[in-house]
N, C-alpha and C positions, 0 to 999 in steps of 0.2 A: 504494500500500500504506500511505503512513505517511498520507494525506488518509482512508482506511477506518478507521484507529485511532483517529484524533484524532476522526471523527464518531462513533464507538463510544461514547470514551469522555465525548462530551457527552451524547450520549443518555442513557448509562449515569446517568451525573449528576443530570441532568432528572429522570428516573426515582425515583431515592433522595432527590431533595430533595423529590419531590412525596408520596412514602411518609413520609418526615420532619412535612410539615404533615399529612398524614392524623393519623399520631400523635399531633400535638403539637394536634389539634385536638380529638380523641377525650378528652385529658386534658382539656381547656376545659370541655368539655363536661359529663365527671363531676364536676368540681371544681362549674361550675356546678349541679348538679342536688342536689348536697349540698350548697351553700350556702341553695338554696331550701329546702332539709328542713329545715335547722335553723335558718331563720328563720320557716319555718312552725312547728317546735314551741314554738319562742320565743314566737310569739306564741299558743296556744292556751294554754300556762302561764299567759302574760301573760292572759289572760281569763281560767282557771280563777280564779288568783290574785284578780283585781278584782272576779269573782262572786262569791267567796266571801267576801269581807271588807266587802261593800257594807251585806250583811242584819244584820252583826254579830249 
């Protein structure tokens, strides 16, 4: 009986720490895809910008 809890409560464990990096990667990820936007709009400014001051 106490050898059925103790493997429960690994499993259990296993479990919630691998739902833990699901999260914590899903965060990565958005964090990631917003940092490439606003290095993209950075850079299309950055070219508006040097277009338009080229022709004076």
């Amino acid at each position: 009986m106490m050898l059925k809890r103790i493997v429960m409560l690994i499993v259990l464990g296993l479990i919630f720490s691998s739902c833990d990096f699901i999260h914590y990667g899903k965060i990565a990820v958005y964090e990631n895809k917003l940092r490439l936007e606003m290095e993209r709009e950075r850079r299309i400014k950055k070219k508006r910008w040097t277009s338009s001051n080229c022709c004076g």
